[in-house]
Structure formats: structure tokens, C-alpha cells
VMD Tcl script that draws the C-alpha trace (Angstrom):
set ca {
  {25.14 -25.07 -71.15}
  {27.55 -26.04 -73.96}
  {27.08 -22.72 -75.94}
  {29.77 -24.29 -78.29}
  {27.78 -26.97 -79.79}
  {23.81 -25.27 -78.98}
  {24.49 -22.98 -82.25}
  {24.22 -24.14 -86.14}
  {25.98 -21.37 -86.88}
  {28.14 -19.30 -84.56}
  {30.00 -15.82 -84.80}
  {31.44 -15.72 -81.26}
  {33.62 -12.27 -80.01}
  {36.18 -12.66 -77.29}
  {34.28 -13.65 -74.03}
  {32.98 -10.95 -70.76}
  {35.48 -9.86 -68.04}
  {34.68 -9.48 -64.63}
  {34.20 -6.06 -65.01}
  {31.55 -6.51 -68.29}
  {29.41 -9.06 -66.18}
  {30.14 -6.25 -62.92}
  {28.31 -3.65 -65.32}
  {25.72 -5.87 -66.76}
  {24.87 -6.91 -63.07}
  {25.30 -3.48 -61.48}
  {24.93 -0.54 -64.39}
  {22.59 -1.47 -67.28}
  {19.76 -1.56 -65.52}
  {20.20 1.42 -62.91}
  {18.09 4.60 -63.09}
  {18.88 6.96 -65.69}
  {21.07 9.91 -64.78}
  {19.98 13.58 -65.41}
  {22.05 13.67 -68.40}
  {20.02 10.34 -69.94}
  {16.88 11.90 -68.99}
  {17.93 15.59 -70.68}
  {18.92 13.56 -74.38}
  {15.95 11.28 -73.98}
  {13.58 14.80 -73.62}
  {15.78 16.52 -76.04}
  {15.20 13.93 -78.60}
  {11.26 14.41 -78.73}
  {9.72 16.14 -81.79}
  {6.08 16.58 -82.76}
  {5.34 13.98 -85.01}
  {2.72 15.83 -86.82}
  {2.53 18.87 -89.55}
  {1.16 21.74 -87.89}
  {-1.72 20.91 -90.69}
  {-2.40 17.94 -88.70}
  {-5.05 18.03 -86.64}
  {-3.41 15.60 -84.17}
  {-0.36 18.48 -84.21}
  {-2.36 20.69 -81.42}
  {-2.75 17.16 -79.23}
  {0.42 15.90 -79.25}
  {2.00 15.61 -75.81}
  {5.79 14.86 -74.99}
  {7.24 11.75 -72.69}
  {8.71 12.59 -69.70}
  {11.87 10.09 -69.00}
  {12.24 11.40 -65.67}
  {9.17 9.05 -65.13}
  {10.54 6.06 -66.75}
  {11.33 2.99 -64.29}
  {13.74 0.97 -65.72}
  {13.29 -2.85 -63.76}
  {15.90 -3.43 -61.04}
  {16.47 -6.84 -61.85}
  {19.27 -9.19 -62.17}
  {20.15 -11.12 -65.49}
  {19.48 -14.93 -65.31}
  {22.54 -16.90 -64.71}
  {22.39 -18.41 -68.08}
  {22.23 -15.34 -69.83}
  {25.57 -14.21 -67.92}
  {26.81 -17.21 -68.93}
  {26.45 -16.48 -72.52}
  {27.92 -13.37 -72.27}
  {31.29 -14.71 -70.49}
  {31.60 -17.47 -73.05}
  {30.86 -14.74 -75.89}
  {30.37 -10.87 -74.76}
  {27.99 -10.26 -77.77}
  {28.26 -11.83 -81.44}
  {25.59 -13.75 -83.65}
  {24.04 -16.91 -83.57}
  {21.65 -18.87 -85.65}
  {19.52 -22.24 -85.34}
  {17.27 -22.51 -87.92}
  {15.11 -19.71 -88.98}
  {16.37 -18.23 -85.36}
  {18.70 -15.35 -85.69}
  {20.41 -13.69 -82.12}
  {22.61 -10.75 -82.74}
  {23.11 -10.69 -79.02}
  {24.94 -7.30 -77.62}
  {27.01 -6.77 -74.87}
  {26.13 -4.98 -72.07}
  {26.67 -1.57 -72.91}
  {25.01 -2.12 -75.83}
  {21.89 -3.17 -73.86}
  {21.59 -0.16 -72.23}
  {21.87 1.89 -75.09}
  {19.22 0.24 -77.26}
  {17.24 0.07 -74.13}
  {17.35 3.90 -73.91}
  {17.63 4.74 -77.43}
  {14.36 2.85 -78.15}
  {12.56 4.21 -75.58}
  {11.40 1.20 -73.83}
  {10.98 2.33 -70.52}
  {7.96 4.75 -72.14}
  {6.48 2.05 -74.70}
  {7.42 -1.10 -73.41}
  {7.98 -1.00 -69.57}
  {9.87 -3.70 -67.62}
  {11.21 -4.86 -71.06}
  {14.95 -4.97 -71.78}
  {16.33 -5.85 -75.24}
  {19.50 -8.42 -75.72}
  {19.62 -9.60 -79.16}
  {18.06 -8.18 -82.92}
  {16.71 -11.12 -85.30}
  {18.62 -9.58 -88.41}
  {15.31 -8.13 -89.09}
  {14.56 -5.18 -86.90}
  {13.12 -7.42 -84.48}
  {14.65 -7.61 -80.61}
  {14.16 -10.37 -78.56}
  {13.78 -8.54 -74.78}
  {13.71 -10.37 -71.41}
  {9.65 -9.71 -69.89}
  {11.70 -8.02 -66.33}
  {7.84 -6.60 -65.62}
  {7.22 -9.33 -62.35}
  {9.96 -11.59 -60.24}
  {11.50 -13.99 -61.80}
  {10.74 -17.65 -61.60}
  {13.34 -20.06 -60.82}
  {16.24 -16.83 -61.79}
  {14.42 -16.68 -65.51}
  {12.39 -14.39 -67.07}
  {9.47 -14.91 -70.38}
  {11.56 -14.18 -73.78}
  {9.47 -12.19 -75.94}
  {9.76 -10.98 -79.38}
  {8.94 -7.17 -80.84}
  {10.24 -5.94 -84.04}
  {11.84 -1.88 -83.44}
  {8.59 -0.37 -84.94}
  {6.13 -1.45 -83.12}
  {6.89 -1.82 -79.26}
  {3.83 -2.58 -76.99}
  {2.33 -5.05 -74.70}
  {-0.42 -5.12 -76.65}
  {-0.70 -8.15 -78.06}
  {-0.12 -6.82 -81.59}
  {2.95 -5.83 -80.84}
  {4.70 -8.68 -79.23}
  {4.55 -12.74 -79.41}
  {6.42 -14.57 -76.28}
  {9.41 -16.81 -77.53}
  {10.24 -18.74 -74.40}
  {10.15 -19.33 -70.57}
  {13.79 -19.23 -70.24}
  {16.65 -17.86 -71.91}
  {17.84 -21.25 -72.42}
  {14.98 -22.40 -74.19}
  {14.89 -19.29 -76.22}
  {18.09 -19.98 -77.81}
  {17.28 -23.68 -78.80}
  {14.23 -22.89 -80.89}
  {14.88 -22.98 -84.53}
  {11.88 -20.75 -85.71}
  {11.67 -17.07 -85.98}
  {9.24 -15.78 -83.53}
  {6.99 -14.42 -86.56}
  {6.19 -17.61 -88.00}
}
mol new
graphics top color blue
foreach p $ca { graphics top sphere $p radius 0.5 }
foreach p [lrange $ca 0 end-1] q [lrange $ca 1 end] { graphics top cylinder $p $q radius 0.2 }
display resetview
């Protein structure tokens, strides 16, 4: 892919080392340790005044449940990231503020998607509150995974709460309109 000239507009960071792609590959996507499950439970408050009648049914996760996918990236993906180890790019109405791969885990965690959006894992943000997430919830076809589109607030599978972008990564960052539209 010639990531150079695929962009209108292009904010590009100093490429991914051997060791970035060796975490991305290896790290973001392994299970979470004891200390990731105790901040993930620790984080949890009742949503709900104790006026609320929902107060009394409100239940907690448990991350020691979540299953994060053990998947690997698609090549093109990698790709990206050793050309540009994050930064933002735009076609059209089609914003990627792609992260690195530390990053990815922590919005990954921080978000909770293992409890509200399992098997998805988040790579870019539109600009908008919106991530664009690789679908890791069945094998890959051909190395790829579906591209779909959820904005921060809303994270489902419920078709509500998410529109699929592409097939491929590839074809996910050609489009020129935002998911929404």
C-alpha cells in the first residue's frame, strides 16, 4: 500500500520498531493481568441515586470474565503502523486518529469493550468520539477483519450502536465518508 499518497491529508509520527509491532503482535491483545482486572473492578460505581429505583438492581461487571480476542492484526494494518506508529489521517469526510499500540490497549480497557462490545478492538477515533474497531469476534478471512464504526457512548452490537465501515482495513481507509452519513 502506498500510505504516502492514500491520504488527502496526512499527520504522520515517526514509524513502529520491531519491538512496537513485537507488542502489538504479542501484548495488546493478551489476557488482562490481576492488576487490569483489580482497576477495571475498582473503577465501577452505581450509576443510580439511591432514590432511583434502578439503584437496588444495579449489578457490577466482573473483568475477570472478560475475553479479550487472541487474534493477530492484519498485515496491512501492521503495515500502517511501521510506516506511521499512530498519527491522523483524513480523506474526505473520513477522519483516523489512529493510535499506537499501547494506546490500543488502553482504550480497549479503559472503554470497557471486552464487557460491552466483545471481540471488538479500537484503532483509530473519527475526531468525534467515534472509534473505528476491527470486528476480532470470528476468524479472519483472507488475514482481515469487518471495520466497524461506534461512537464512545454508545458501544453495542446492537445494531443501534454500530454501522460496519469496511471488509478490510485497506478499504476502510480509502472511503471518504464518515461512517454516520
Amino acid at each position: 500500500m502506498d500510505w504516502d499518497n492514500l491520504f488527502e491529508e496526512c499527520e504522520k509520527v515517526e514509524g513502529g520498531t520491531d519491538a512496537d509491532i513485537a507488542f502489538l503482535q504479542e501484548s495488546v491483545l493478551a489476557p488482562l493481568s490481576e492488576a487490569e482486572i483489580a482497576e477495571a473492578n475498582g473503577s465501577q460505581r452505581n450509576p443510580f441515586p439511591e432514590s432511583d429505583p434502578l439503584h437496588d438492581t444495579y449489578e457490577p461487571f466482573d473483568a475477570a470474565k472478560w475475553i479479550v480476542p487472541r487474534r493477530q492484526f492484519p498485515q496491512a494494518f501492521v503495515d500502517l503502523l511501521r510506516w506511521s506508529n499512530g498519527g491522523n489521517f483524513v480523506n474526505g469526510d473520513r477522519e483516523f486518529g489512529m493510535f499506537d499500540p499501547k494506546s490500543i490497549r488502553e482504550y480497549l480497557l479503559s472503554y470497557q469493550l471486552p464487557e460491552y462490545m466483545p471481540g471488538a478492538v479500537p484503532f483509530a477515533l473519527d475526531g468525534g468520539g467515534g472509534f473505528y474497531l476491527f470486528d476480532m469476534r470470528a476468524f479472519p478471512i483472507d488475514g482481515e477483519f469487518p471495520i466497524v464504526f461506534a461512537h464512545s457512548g454508545s458501544l453495542g452490537w446492537d445494531e443501534d450502536d454500530h454501522v460496519v465501515v469496511a471488509s478490510t482495513f485497506n478499504e476502510a481507509c480509502r472511503g471518504s465518508t464518515h461512517p454516520l452519513d
